[in-house]
C-alpha positions in Angstrom: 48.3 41.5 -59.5 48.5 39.2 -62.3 45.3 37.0 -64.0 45.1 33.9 -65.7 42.7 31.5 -66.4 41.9 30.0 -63.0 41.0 33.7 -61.7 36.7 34.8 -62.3 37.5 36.6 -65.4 39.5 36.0 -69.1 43.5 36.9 -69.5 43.6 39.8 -71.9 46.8 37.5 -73.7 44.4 34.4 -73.7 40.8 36.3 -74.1 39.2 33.2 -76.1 40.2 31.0 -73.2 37.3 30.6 -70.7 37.4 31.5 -66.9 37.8 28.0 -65.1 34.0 29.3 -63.6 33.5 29.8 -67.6 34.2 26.0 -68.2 31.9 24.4 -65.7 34.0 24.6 -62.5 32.6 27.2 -60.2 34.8 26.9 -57.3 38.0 27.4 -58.8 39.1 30.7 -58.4 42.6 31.4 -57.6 44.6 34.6 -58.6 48.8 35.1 -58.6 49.9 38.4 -56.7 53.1 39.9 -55.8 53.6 41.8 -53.1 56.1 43.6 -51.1 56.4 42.4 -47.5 58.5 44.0 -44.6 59.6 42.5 -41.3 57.1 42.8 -38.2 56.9 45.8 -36.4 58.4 48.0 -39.6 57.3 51.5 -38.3 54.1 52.8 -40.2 55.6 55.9 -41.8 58.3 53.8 -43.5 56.0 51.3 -44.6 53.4 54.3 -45.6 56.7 55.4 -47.7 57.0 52.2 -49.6 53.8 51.8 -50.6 53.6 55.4 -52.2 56.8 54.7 -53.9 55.9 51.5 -55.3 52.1 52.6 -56.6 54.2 55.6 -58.2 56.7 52.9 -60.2 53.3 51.3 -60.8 51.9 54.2 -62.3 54.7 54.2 -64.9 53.8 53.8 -68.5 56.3 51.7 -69.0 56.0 49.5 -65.7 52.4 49.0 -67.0 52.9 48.4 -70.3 55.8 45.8 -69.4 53.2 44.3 -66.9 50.6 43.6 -69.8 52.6 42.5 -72.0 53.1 39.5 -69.3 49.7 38.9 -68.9 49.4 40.7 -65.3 46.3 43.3 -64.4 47.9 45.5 -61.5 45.7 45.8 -58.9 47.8 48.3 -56.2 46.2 48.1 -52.5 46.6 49.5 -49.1 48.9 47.6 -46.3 46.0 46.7 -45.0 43.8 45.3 -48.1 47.1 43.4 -49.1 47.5 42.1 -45.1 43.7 41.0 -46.0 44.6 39.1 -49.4 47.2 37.3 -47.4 44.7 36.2 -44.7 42.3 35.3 -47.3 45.0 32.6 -49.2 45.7 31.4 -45.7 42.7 30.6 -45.6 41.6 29.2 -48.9 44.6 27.2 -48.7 44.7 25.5 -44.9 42.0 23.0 -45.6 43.8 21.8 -48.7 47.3 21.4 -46.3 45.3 19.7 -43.9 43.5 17.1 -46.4 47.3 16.6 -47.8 48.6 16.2 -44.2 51.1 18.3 -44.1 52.2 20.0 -40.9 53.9 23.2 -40.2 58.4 22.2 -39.5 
C-alpha cells in the first residue's frame, strides 16, 4: 500500500523528491505493502469475508485520511492479485539472497 521514493512515482509527503527512476537509476523500484495473510487451506468464504471487511475499514474516511497522512497510497486487491505481489517479491528478491549467500534454516 504505501509509496516512497524507491517506488516509479513521487510520495505525496515528499512530492519535490524524485522517483529513484527520476534520479538516474532505472531499476530500482521497490514498493512497501501490508497485507493480511491467513494460514494454508483457510476455507475461501472465510477468506472472501476478510477481504470485504478489510476493503470496507479501508474505505473509511478516517482509515484513509490516517493512511495519507503517513505517506501510504492504499492500493486494496483481490486474494489472488495480493498472492501475485507476494510471488512477484519472491522473486525480485531471490537473486539478491543468492548473490549474498544466504540459505533458507
Amino acid at each position: 500500500m504505501g509509496e516512497d521514493v524507491k517506488s516509479d512515482k513521487r510520495s505525496a509527503l515528499i512530492a519535490d523528491v524524485p522517483t529513484m527512476r527520476e534520479a538516474g537509476i532505472p531499476n530500482m523500484v521497490m514498493q512497501t505493502w501490508i497485507g493480511l495473510l491467513a494460514p494454508a487451506g483457510t476455507p475461501r468464504p472465510l477468506v472472501d469475508q476478510l477481504n470485504r471487511q478489510v476493503h470496507a475499514v479501508l474505505q473509511s474516511e478516517d482509515v484513509k485520511k490516517q493512511l495519507h497522512d503517513i505517506g501510504m497510497d492504499m492500493a486494496p486487491t483481490t486474494p489472488e492479485q495480493f498472492q501475485q505481489t507476494i510471488a512477484q517479491e519472491i522473486a525480485l528478491h531471490a537473486e539478491l539472497v543468492k548473490a549474498a549467500g544466504l540459505v533458507p534454516q
